[in-house]
C-alpha positions as CSV (number, residue, x, y, z in Angstrom):
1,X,-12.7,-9.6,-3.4
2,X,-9.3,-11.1,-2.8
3,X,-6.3,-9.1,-1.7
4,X,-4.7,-9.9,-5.5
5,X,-7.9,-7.8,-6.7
6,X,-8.2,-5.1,-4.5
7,X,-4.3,-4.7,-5.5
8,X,-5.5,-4.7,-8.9
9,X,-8.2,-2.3,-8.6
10,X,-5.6,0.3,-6.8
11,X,-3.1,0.2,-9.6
12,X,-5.6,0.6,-11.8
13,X,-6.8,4.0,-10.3
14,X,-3.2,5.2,-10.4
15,X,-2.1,3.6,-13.9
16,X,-1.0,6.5,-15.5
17,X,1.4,7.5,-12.6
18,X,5.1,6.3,-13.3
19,X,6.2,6.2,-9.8
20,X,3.3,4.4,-7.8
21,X,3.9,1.2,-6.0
22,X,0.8,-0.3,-3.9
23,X,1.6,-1.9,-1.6
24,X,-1.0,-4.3,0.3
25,X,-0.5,-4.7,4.2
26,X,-2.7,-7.5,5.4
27,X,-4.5,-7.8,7.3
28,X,-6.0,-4.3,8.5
29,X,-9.1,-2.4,7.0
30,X,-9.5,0.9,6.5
31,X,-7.3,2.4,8.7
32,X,-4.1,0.6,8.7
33,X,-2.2,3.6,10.8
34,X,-3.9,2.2,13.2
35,X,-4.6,-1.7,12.0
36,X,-0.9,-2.0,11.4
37,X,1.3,0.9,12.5
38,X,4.8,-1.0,12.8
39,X,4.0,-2.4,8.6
40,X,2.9,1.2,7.6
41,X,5.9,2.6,9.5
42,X,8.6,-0.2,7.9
43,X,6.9,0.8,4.1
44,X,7.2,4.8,4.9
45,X,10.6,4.2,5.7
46,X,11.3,1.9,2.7
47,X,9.8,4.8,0.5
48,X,11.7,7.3,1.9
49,X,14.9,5.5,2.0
50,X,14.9,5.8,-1.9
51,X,13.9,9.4,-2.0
């Protein structure tokens, strides 16, 4: 499965939800807190920059 697909498959779990973004952070598996804290930390902030 490529990364376009697996970006895919989320938005399709989360279609019907106006607000969603996903947003892939390569590479890390399933836990990217710890895969790739300074990326998840930089999109939290993002996100809650426009709240």
């Amino acid at each position: 499965m490529t990364a376009d697909d697996k970006v895919a498959h989320y938005r399709s779990l989360v279609e019907g939800i106006p607000s969603v973004e996903v947003v892939p952070i390569a590479p890390s598996r399933h836990f990217l807190m710890i895969d790739q804290p300074l990326a998840l930390a930089g999109i939290l902030r993002r996100f809650f920059d426009r709240r």
